[in-house]
PDB file of N, CA, C and O in Angstrom:
ATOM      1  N   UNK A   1      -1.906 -28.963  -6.740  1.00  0.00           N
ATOM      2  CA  UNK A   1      -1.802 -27.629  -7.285  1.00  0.00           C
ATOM      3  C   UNK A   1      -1.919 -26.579  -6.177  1.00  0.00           C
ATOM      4  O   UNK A   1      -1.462 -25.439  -6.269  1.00  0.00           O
ATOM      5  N   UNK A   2      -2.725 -27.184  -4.881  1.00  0.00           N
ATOM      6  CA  UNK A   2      -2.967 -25.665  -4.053  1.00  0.00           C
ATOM      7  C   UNK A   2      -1.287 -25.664  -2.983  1.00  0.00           C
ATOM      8  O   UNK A   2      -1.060 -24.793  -2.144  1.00  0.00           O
ATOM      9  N   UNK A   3      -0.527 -26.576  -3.228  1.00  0.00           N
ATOM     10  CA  UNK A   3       0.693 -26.136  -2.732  1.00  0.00           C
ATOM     11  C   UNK A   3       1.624 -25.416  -3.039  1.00  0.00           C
ATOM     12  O   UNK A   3       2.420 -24.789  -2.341  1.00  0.00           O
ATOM     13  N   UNK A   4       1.462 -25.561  -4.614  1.00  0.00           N
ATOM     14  CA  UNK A   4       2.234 -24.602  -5.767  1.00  0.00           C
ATOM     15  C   UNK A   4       1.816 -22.736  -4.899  1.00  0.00           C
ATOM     16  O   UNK A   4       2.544 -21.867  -4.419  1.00  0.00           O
ATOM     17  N   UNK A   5       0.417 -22.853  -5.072  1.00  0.00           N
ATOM     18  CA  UNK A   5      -0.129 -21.607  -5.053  1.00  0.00           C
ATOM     19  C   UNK A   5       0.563 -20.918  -3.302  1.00  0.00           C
ATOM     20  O   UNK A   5       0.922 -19.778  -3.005  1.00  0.00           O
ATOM     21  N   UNK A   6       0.521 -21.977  -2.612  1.00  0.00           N
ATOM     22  CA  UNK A   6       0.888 -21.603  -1.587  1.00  0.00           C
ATOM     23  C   UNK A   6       2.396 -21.304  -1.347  1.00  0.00           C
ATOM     24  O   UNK A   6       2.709 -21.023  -0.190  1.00  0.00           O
ATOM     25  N   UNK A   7       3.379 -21.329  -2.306  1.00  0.00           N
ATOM     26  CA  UNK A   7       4.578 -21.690  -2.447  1.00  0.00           C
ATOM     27  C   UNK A   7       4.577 -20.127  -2.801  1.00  0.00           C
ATOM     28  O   UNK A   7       5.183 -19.282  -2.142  1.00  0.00           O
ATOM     29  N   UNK A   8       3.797 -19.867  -3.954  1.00  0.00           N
ATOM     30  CA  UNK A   8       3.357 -18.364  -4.740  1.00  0.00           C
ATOM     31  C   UNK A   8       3.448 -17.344  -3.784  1.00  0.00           C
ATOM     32  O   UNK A   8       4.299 -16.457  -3.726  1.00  0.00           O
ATOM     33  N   UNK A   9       2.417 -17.563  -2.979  1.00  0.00           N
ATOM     34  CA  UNK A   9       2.107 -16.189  -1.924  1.00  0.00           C
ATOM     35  C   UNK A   9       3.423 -16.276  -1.199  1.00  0.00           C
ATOM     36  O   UNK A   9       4.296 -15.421  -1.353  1.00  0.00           O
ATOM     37  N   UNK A  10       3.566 -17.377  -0.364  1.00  0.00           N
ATOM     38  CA  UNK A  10       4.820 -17.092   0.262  1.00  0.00           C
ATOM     39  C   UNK A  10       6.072 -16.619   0.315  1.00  0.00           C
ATOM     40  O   UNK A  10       6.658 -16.166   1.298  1.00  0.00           O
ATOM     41  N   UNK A  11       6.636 -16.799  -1.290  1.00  0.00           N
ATOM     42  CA  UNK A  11       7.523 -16.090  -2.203  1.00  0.00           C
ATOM     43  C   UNK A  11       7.500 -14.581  -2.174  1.00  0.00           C
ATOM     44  O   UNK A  11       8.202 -13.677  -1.721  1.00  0.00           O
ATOM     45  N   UNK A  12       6.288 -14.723  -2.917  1.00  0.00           N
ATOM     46  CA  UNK A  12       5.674 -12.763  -2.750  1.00  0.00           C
ATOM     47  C   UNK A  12       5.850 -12.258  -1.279  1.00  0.00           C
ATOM     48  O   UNK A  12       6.523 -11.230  -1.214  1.00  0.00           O
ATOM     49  N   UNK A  13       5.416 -12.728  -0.127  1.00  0.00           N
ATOM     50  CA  UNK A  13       5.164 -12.204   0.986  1.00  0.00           C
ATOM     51  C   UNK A  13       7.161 -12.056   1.493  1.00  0.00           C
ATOM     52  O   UNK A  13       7.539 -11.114   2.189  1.00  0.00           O
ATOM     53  N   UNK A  14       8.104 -13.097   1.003  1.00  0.00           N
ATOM     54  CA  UNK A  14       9.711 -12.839   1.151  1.00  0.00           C
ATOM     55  C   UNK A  14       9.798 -11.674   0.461  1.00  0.00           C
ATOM     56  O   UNK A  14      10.144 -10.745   1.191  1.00  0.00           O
ATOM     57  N   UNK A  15       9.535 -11.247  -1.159  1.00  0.00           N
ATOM     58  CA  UNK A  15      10.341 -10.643  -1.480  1.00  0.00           C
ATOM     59  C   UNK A  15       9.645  -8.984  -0.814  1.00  0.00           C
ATOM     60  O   UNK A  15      10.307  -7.954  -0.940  1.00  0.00           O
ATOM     61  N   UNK A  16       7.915  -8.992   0.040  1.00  0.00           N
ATOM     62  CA  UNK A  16       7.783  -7.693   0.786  1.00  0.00           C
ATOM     63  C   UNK A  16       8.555  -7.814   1.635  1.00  0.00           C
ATOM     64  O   UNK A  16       9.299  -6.841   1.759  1.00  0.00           O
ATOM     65  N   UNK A  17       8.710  -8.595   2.287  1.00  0.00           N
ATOM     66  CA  UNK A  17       9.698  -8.529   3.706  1.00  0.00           C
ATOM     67  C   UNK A  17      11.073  -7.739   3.658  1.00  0.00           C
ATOM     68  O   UNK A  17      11.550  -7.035   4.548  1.00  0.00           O
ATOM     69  N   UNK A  18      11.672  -8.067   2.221  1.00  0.00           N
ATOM     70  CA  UNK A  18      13.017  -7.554   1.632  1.00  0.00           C
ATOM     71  C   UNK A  18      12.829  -6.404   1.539  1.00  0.00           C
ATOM     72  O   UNK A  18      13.501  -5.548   2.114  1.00  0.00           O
ATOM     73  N   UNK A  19      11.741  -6.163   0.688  1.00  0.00           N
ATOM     74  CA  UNK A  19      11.175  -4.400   0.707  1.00  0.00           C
ATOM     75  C   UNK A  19      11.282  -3.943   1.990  1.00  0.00           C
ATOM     76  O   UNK A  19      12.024  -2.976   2.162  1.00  0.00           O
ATOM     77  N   UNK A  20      10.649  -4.463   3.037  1.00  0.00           N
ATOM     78  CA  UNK A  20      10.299  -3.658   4.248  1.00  0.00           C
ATOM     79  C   UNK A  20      11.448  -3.292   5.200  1.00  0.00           C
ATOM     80  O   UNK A  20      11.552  -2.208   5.772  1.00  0.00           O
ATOM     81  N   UNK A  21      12.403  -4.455   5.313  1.00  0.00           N
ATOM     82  CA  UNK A  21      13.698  -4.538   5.995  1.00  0.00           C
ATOM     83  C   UNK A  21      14.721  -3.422   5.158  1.00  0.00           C
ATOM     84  O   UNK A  21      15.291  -2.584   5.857  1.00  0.00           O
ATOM     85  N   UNK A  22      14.859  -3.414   4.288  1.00  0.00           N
ATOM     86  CA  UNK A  22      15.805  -2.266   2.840  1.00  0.00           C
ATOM     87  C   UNK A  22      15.136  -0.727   3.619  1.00  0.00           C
ATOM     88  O   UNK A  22      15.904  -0.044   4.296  1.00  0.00           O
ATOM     89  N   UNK A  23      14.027  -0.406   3.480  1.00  0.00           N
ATOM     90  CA  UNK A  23      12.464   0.655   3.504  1.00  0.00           C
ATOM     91  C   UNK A  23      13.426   1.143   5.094  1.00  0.00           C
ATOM     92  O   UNK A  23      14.019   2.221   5.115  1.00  0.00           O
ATOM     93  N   UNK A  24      13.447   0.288   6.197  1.00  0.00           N
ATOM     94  CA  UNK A  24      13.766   0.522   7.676  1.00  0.00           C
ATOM     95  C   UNK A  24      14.726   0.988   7.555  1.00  0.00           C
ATOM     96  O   UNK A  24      14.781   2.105   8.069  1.00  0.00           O
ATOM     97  N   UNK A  25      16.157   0.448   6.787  1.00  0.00           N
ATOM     98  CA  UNK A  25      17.606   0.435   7.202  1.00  0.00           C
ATOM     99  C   UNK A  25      17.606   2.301   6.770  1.00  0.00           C
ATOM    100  O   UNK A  25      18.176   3.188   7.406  1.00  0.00           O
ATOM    101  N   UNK A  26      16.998   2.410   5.845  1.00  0.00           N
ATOM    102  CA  UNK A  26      16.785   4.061   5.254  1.00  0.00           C
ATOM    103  C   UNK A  26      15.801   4.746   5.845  1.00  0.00           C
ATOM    104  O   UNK A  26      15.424   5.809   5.352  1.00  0.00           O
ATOM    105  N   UNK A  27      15.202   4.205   7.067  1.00  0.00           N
ATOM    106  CA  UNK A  27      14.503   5.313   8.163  1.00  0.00           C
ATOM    107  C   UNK A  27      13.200   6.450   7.062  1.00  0.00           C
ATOM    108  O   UNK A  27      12.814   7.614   7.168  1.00  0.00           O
ATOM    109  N   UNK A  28      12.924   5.392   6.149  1.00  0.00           N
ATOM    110  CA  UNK A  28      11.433   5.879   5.775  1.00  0.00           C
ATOM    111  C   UNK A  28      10.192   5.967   6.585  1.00  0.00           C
ATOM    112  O   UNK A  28      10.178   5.150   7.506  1.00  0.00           O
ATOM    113  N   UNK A  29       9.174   6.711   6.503  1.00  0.00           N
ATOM    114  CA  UNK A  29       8.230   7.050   6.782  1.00  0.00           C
ATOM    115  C   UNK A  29       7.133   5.557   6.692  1.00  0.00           C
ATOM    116  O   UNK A  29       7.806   4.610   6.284  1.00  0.00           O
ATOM    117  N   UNK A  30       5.839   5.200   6.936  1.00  0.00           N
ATOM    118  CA  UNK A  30       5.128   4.434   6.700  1.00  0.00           C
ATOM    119  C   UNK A  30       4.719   4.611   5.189  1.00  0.00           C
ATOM    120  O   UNK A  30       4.960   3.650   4.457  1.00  0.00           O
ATOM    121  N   UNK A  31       4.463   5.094   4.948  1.00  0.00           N
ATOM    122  CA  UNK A  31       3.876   5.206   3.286  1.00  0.00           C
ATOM    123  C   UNK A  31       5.087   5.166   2.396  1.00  0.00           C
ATOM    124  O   UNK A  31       4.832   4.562   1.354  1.00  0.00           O
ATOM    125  N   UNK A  32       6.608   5.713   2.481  1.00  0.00           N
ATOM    126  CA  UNK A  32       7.762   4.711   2.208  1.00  0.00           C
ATOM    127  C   UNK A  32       7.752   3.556   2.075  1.00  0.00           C
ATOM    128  O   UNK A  32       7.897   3.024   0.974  1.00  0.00           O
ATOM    129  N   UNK A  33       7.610   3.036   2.961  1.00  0.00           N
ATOM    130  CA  UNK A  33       7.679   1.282   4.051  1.00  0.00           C
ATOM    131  C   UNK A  33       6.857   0.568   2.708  1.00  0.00           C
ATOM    132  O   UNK A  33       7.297  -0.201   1.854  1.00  0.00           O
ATOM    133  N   UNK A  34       5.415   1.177   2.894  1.00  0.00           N
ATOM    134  CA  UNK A  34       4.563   0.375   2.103  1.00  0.00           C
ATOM    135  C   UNK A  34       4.764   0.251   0.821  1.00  0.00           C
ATOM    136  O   UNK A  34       4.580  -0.837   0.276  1.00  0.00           O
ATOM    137  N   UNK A  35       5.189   1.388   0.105  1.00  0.00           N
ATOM    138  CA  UNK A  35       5.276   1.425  -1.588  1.00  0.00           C
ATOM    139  C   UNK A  35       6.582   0.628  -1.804  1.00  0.00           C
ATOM    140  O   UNK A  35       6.626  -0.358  -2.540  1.00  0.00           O
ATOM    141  N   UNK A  36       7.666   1.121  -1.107  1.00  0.00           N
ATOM    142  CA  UNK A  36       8.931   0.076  -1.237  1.00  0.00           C
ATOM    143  C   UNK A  36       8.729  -1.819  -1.271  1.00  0.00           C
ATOM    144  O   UNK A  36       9.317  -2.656  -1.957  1.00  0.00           O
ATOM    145  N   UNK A  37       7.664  -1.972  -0.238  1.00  0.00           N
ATOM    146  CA  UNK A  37       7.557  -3.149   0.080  1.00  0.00           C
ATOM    147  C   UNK A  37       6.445  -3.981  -1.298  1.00  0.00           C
ATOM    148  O   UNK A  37       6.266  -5.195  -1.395  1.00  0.00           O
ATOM    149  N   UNK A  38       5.842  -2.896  -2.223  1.00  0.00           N
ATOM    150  CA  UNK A  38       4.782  -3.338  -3.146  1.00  0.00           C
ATOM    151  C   UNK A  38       5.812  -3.474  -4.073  1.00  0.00           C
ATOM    152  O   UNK A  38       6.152  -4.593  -4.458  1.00  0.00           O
ATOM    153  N   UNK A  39       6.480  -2.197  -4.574  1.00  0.00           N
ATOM    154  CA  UNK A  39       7.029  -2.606  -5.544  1.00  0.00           C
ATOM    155  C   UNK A  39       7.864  -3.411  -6.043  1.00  0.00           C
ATOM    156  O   UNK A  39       8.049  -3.753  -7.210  1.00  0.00           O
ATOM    157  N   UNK A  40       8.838  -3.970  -4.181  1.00  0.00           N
ATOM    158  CA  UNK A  40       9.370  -5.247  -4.192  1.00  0.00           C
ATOM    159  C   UNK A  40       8.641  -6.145  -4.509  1.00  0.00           C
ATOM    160  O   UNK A  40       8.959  -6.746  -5.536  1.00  0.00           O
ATOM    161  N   UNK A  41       7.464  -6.566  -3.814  1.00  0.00           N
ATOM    162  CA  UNK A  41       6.932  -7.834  -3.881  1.00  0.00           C
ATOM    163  C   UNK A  41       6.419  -8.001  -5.499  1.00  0.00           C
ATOM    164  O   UNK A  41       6.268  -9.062  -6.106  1.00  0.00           O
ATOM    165  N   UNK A  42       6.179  -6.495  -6.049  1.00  0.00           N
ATOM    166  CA  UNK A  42       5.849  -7.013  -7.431  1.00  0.00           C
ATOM    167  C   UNK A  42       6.824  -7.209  -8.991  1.00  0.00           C
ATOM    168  O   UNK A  42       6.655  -7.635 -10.133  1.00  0.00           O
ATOM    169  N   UNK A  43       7.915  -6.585  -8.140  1.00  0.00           N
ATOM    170  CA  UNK A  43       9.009  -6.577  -9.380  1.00  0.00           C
ATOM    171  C   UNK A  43       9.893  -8.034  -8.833  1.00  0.00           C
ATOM    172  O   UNK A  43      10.759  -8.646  -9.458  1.00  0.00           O
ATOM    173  N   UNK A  44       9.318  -8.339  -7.405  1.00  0.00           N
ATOM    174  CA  UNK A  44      10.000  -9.858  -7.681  1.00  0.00           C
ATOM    175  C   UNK A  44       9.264 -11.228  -8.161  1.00  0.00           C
ATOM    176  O   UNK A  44       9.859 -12.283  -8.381  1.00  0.00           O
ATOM    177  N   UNK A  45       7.782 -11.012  -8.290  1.00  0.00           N
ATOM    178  CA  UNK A  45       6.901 -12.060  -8.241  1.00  0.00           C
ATOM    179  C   UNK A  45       7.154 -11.962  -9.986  1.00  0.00           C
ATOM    180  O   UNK A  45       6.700 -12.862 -10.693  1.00  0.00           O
ATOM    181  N   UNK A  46       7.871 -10.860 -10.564  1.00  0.00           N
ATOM    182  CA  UNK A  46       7.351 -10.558 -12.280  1.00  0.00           C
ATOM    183  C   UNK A  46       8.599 -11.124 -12.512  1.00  0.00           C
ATOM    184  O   UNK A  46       8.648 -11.731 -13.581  1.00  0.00           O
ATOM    185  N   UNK A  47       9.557 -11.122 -11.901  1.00  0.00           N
ATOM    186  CA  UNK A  47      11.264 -11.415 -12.434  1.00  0.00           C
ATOM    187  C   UNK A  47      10.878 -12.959 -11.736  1.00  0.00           C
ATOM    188  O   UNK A  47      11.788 -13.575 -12.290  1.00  0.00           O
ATOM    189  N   UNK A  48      10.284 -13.845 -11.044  1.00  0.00           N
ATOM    190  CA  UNK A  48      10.178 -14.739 -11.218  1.00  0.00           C
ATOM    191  C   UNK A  48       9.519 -15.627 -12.171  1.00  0.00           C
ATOM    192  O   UNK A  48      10.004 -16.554 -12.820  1.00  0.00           O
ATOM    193  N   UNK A  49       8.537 -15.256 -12.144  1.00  0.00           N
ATOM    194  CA  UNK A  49       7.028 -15.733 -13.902  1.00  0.00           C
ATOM    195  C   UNK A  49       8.314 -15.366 -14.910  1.00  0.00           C
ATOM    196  O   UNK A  49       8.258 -16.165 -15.845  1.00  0.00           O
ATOM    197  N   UNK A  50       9.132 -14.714 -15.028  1.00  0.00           N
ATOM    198  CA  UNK A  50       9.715 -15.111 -16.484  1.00  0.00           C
ATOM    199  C   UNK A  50      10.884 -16.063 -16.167  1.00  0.00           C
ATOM    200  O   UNK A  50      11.125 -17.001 -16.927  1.00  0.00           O
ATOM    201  N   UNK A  51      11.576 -15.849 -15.116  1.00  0.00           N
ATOM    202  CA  UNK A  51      12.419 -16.969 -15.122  1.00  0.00           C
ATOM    203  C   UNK A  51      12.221 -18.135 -15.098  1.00  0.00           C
ATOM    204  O   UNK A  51      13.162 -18.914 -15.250  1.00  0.00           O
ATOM    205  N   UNK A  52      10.729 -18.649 -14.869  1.00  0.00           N
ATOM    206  CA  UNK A  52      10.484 -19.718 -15.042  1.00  0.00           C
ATOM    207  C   UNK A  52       9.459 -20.021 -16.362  1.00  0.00           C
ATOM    208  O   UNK A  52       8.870 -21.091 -16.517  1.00  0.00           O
ATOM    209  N   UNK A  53       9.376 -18.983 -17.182  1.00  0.00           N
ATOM    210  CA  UNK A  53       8.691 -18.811 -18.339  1.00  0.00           C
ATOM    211  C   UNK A  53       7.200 -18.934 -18.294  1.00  0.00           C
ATOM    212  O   UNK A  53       6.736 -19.629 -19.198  1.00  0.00           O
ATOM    213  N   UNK A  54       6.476 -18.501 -17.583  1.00  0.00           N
ATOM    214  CA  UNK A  54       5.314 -17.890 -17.337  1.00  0.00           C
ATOM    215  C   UNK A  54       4.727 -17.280 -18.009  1.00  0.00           C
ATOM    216  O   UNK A  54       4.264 -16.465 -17.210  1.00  0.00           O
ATOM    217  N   UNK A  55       4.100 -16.839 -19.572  1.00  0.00           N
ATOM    218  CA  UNK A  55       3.496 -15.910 -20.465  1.00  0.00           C
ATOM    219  C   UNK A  55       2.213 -15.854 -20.338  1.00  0.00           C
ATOM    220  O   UNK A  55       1.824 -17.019 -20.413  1.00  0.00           O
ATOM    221  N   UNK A  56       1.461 -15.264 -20.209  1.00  0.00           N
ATOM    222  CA  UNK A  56       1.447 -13.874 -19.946  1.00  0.00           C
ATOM    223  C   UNK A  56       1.844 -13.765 -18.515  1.00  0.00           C
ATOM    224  O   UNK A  56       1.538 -14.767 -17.869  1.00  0.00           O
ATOM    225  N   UNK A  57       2.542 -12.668 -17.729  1.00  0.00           N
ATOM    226  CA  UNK A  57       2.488 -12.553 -16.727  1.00  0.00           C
ATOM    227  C   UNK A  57       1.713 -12.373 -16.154  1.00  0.00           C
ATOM    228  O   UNK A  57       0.788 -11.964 -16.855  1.00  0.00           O
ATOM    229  N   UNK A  58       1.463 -12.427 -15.173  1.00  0.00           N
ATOM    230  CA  UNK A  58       0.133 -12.630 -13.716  1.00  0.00           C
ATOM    231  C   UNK A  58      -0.476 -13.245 -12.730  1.00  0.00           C
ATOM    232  O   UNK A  58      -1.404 -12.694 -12.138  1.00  0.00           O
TER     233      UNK A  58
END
């Protein structure tokens, strides 16, 4: 089970990276950078838990 979990973070930590690289190409500010990169990592970790049917999300 703790590989699953580790599979988890790592996922999350791709889809900030996506945030952060997108955040650069548009020459945002740091506090840009960061909120872009949260709301990636969290609107992709949430569009994953349902695609794999996850209820409740979290």
């Amino acid at each position: 089970m703790e590989s699953i979990r580790i599979i988890d973070i790592v996922g999350t930590a791709a889809f900030s990276i996506a945030g952060v690289s997108a955040a650069m190409e548009k020459k945002l500010d740091i506090f840009g950078i960061f909120i872009i990169a949260f709301v990636t990592a969290l609107g992709g970790g949430t569009l994953r838990d349902i695609l794999v049917g996850k209820v409740p999300i979290g």
